[in-house]
N, C-alpha and C positions, 0 to 999 in steps of 0.2 A: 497128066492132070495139070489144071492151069496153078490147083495152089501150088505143086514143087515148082513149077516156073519161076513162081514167085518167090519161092526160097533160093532157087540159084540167082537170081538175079538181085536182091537184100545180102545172100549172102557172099558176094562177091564185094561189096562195097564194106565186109565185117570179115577180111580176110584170116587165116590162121596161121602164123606162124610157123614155117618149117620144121619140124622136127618136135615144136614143143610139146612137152608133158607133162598136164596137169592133173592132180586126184580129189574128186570129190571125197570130203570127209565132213568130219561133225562139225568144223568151221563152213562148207561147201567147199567152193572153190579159193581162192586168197593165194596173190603174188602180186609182183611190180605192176602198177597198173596200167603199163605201158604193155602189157603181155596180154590183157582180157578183154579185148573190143570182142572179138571173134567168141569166147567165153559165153559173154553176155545174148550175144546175138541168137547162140542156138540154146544157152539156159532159157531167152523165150520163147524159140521153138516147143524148147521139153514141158514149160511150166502149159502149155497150152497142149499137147497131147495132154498131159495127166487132167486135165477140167475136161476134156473131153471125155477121158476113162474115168473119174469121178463123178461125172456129172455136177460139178458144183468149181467153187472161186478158188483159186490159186494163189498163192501169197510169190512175187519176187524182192526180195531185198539187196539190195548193193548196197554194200560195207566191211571193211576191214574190221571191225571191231578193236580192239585195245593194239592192233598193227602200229606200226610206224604211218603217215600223212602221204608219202609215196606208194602204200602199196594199197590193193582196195581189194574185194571178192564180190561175191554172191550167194546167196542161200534163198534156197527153195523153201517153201510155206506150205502145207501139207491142210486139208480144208475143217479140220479142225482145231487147228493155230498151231498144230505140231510140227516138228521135223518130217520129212521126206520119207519113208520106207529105205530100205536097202537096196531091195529091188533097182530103185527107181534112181538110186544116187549110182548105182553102176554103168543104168542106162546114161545119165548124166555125164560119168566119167570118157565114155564109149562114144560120144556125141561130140563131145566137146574137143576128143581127141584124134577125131575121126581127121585124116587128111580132104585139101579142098575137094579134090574129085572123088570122091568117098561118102561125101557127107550126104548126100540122098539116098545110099544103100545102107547106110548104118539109120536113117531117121526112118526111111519103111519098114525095116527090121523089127524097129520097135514096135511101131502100129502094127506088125502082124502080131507079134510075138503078145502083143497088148488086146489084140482085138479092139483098135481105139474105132469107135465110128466117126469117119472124120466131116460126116454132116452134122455134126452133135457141136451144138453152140459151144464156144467157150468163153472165161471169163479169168481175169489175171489183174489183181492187182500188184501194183510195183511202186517199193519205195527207196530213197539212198540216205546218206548220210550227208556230211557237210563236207567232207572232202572236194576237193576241184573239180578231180577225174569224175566224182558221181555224178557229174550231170551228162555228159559222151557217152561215160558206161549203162547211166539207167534207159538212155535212147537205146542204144543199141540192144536194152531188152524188150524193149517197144516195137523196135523194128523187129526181133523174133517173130512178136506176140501178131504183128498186124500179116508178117507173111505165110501166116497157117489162117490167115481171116481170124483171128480170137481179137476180142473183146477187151480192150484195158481200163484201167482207170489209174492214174497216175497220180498218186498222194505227195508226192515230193520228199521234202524232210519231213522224214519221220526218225523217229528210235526203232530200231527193231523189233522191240515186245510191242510198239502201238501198231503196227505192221501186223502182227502175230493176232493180238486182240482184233482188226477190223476185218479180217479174213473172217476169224471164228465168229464173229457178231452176224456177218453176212451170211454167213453157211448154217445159222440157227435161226435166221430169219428172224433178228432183234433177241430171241431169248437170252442169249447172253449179253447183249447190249447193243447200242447203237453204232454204226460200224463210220463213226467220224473222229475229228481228234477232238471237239470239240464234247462229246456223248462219253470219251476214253475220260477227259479232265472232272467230268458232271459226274460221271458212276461213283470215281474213285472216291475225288472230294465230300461228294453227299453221301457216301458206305460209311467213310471215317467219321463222317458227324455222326451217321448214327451209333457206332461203333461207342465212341467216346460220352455222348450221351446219355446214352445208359447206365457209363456209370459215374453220373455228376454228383449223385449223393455217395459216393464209397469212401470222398477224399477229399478235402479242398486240392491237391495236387490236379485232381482230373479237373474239379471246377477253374483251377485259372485254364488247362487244356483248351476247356469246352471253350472260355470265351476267348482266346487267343487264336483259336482257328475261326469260329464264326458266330461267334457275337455281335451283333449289330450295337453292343454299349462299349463304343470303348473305352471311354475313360475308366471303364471297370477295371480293364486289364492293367492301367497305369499304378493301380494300386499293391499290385502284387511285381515280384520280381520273372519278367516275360520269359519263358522259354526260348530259344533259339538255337537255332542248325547252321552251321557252318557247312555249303558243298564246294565239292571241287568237281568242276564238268568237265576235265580233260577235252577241256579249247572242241568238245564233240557238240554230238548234238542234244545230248540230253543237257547241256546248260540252255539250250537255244527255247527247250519245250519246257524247261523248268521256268524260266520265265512266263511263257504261255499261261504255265500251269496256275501263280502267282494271284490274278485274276480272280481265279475262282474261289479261292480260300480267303482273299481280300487281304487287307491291310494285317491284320494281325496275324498273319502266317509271316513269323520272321526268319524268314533266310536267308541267308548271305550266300551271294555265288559267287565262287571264282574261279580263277582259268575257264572263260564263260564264251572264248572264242574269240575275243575284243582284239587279241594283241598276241598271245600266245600260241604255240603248233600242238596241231592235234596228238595227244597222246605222251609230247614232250617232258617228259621228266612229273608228268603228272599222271591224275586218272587212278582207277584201282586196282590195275594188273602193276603199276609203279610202285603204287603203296604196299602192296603185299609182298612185293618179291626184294622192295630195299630197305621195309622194314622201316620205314622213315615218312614223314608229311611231304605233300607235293609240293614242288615247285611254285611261290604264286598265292599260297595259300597263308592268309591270316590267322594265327590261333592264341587262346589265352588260355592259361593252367585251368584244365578241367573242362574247358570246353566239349562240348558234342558235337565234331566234324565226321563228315564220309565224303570218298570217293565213289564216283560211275565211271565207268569206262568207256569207251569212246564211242560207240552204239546204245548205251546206256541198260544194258541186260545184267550187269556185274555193276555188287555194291559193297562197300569195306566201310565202315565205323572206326572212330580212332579215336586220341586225347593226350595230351600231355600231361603230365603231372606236376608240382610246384617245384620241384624239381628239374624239371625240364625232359624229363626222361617221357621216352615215347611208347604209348600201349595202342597195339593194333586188334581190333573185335572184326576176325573175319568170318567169312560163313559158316566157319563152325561154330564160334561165336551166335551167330543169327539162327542158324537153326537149332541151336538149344533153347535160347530164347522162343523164339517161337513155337517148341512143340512142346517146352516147360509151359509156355502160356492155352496151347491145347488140349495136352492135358489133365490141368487144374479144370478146365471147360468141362470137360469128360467126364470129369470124376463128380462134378457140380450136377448136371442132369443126371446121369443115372447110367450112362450109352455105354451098351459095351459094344467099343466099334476099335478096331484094332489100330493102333497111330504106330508109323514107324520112323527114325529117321534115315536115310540111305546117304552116305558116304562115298571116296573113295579114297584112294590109298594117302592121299594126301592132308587127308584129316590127321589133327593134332591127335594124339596118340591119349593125351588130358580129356579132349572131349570125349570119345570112345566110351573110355572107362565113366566118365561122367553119366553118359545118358545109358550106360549099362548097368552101372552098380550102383550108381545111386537113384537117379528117375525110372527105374526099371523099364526104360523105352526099348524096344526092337531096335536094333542097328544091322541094317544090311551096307555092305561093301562091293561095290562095283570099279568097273574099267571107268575109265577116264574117258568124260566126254559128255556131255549133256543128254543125248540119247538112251545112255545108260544110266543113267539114276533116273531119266523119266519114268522110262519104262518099269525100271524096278517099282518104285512108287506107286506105278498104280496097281498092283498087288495086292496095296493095303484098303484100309477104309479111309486112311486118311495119309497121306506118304509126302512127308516133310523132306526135298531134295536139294541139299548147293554144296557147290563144289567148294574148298578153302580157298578159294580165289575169289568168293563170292558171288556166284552167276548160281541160282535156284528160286524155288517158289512151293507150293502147297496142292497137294492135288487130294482133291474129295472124291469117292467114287459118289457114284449115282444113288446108293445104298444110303451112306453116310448122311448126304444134301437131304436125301428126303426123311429119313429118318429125323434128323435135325428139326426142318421145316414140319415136321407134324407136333413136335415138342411147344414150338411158337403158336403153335393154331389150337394146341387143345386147352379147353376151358379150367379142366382139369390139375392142370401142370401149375405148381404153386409158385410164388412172386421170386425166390430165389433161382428156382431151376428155368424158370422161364428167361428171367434174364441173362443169365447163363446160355441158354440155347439161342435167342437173338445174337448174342455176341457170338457166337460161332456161327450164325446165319449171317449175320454180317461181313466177317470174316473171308466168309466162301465167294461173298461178294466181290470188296476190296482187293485181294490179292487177284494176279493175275495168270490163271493157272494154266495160260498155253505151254509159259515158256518164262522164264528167271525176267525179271521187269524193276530195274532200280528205285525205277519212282514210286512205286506199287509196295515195292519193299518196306521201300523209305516210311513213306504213310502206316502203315503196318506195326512197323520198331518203332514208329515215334507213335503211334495209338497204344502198342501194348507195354513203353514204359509209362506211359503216363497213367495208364488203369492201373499199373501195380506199382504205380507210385515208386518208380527206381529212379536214381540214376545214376550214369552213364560208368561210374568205377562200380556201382553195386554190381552191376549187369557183368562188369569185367569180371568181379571176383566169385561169380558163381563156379570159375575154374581155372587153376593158374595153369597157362598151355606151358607146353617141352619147350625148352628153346631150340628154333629149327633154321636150317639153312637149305635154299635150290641152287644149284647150278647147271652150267650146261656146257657139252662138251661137242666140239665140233666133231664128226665122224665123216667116213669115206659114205658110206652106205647106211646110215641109218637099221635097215632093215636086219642087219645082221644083230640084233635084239628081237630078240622070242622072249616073252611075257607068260605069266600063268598065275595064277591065286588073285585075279583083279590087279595084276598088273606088278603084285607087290613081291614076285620072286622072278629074277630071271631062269630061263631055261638053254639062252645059247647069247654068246658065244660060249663052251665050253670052259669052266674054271670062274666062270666072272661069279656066279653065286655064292661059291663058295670062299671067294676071295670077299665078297660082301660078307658074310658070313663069320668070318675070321675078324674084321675088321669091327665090326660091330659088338663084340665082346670084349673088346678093349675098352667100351664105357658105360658110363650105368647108365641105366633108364634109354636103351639107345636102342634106332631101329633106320634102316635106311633101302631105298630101293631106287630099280632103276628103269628108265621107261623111254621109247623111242620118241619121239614127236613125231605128231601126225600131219607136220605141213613145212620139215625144215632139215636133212641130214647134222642134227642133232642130238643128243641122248640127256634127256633130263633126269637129273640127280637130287635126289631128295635123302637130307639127315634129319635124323632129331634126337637132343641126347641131355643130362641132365644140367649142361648149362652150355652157355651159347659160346666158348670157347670148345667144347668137346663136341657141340653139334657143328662147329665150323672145322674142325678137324676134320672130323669124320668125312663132312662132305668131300674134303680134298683128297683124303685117302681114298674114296670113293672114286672120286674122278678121273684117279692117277690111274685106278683099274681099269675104271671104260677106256682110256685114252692107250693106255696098253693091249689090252685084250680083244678090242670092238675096233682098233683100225682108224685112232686120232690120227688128226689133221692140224696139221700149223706147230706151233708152240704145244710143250709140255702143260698142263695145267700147274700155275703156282697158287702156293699160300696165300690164306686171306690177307694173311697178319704179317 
């Protein structure tokens, strides 16, 4: 057939690598980006079978996410703004892994095995980050795309969730919104007014909000003390579209960017997988006692809140943090209408041990616990009527079922429905709007936590002290083989190597308030090690005793692990 001609002949000029072995997982693909030309080439092979088997648009994205600046990936976009199937990340794996004289007998395999019609138009949009390599790599997913004959459209910089979003907008045919960046900045911006709007009379706190974000009087706002956001864009691209974004909320959206890309490396001692794991403000980053800053991270899908104290002392709000918040704020909503519609929040093992108990014994919220990976707390989530998901790293969002949306919207529309519950159910109509429920979306977040402290009139240490977390500590330990870590209870018990649990085990009863487990990484012969215990001298112990296990029992590499302290 003349299109495989044309894939040997593209895919010769996107050659592969001898020997190499890469695994698609809940990141996709991700290594040295010196390793993925070939990667790219036949991820848009694959993204154009599956539009062909779906009949509808495809999302590709290139980017490393919160990676280091030399390495870069790619993730598949599934046509309604979700992750990829399993299925089809195997196919993925099997493709990309295929040797060069191979690669036509592994790519028809699929089409039978799929039943793809390969006269069936297709359709693939693709976007990258700011990285160097992402402009080589997102060609080379172009060049996939064009030698199966598919259809591209090429966005350029984007973030990853506006990637996710213009997929889904296109494959609803506008119902979800308009599938540009410019339709992504207009939805969010004019939800939040409405959002905020509503409730101008609750507070004078929301009324300086309302005019601070989009008052056309401003001298109004001069009278009051302005609100302001301090972000850190880890040198990515969400500083790039946070500017963008800037525009549409006008002058009185005060935000300060930094590490905005000007001067600083992507992801460099900045961003929010930094913040969270060193427990510290980024690199770059300006702050005054009591300030309200957050990090994104380098795709900008992951968001962490922070703040120093007059002391100097540093208090991190991560998304476990955000998802109490947010589902303490849905709900108050819930209970205001009348809806019995089930709200849960879904975790994983990585969750503060404080929030747990928070949103169990005291908000009487459902709390489910999943495997690690974004996949898996999506999926959990839509379970519910309403499923509140982010990982303690920050990367989550809000999913409605269809049940919930409409039941809501009939709440707005009936005549019936009195001035308090009405309002109440616009605000959770709004809501459903604003956030961006493909896929975890920073800026989406962002707008969100900063509309629902200002309706309930918090700030930023109230919000803190809704729960005082464990003090916790991660680390990581180099290993021969990774894989010799078998997982079970969501990740949060090992089952082999033989002894290491129970070595965990033994260790763990040595302090109070303590719990600790251990988990392979899904993209690095690694073993991530997580404590938490009743102060941060015993949660740092702990981890080391932890890791002396892994480093003994699972087949360390290099150096012994040492003491923090």
């Amino acid at each position: 057939m003349a299109q495989f001609q044309e894939v040997s002949k593209l895919s010769s000029q996107h050659p592969k690598p001898p020997g190499l072995v890469l695994q698609y997982g809940t990141a996709g693909f991700r290594s040295n980006a010196k390793h993925l030309d070939h990667a790219m080439f036949r991820t848009g092979l694959l993204a154009t079978l599956r539009s062909k088997k779906t009949k509808a648009t495809i999302g590709v994205m290139v980017t490393a996410s919160h990676n280091p600046e030399e390495d870069n990936g790619v993730k598949l976009i599934d046509p309604m703004g979700n992750m990829v199937t399993a299925e089809w990340e195997g196919y993925a794996t099997q493709l990309v892994n295929a040797e060069q004289d191979d690669l036509l007998i592994v790519l028809k395999d699929i089409i039978e095995k799929e039943t793809v019609n390969m006269s069936q138009e297709a359709n693939v949009f693709v976007g990258k980050d700011t990285r160097s390599s992402s402009v080589s790599l997102s060609q080379a997913v172009l060049d996939g795309v064009l030698a199966l004959s598919g259809h591209s459209k090429d966005y350029g910089l984007v973030t990853t969730p506006q990637l996710h979003y213009m997929v889904c907008c296109q494959n609803t045919q506008g119902k979800y919104g308009e599938p540009t960046v410019e339709g992504y900045y207009r939805k969010l911006c004019q939800l939040l007014y409405s959002i905020v709007s509503l409730c101008v009379c609750v507070s004078l706190f929301v009324c300086f909000f309302f005019f601070f974000f989009f008052s056309s009087v401003q001298h109004a706002i001069h009278s009051f003390l302005p609100l302001h956001l301090s972000v850190d864009g880890a040198n990515g691209i969400g500083a790039l579209k946070l500017h963008e974004m800037e525009s549409h909320v006008k002058s009185e959206l005060q935000i300060s960017v930094f590490n905005d890309g000007s001067k600083g490396k992507l992801n460099y001692e900045c961003g929010a997988d930094f913040v969270k794991m060193q427990q510290k403000p980024p690199t770059g980053m300006e702050m005054s006692p009591g300030e309200r800053c957050c990090s994104y991270d380098g795709d900008a899908d992951r968001i962490v809140y922070y703040y120093t104290d007059s002391e100097g002392q540093f208090h991190l709000l991560d998304g476990d943090k955000i998802a109490t918040l947010i589902s303490t704020f849905l709900k108050e909503l819930l209970t205001q209408v009348g809806l019995d519609l089930k709200i849960a929040v879904v975790q994983t093992a990585y969750a503060n041990g404080s929030s747990t108990r928070y949103l169990e014994d005291t908000m009487k919220v459902i709390v489910r616990c999943t495997k690690t990976g974004v996949k898996h707390l999506h999926h959990a989530a839509q379970e519910f009527d309403i499923g509140v998901y982010f990982e303690a790293n920050g990367h989550g969002t809000v999913l409605f079922s269809e049940v919930a949306e409409e039941k809501i919207q009939l709440l707005t529309q009936d005549p019936n429905t009195n001035d308090e519950r009405k309002r109440a159910a616009q605000l959770l109509q709004n809501t459903i709007n604003v956030i961006n429920q493909t896929v975890g979306d920073a800026i989406s977040d962002m707008l969100l936590i900063e509309a629902i402290l200002a309706i309930k009139g918090m700030t930023v240490q109230q919000w803190d002290a809704i729960y005082t977390d464990l003090p916790n500590r991660q680390l990581k330990v180099k290993v021969a083989d990774r894989r010799v870590i078998d997982t079970t209870d969501a990740e949060r018990r090992a089952v082999s190597p033989a002894g290491l649990q129970e070595a965990i085990d033994s260790l763990v009863k040595k302090y109070k308030l303590a719990r600790s487990f251990v988990r392979p990484s899904g993209t690095e012969d690694v073993v991530r090690v997580y404590a938490e215990a009743e102060t941060q001298e015993s949660a740092d112990a702990l981890a080391h005793e932890v890791s002396l296990a892994v480093y003994r029992l699972a087949g360390g590499v290099g150096d012994e692990p040492k003491p923090l302290h």
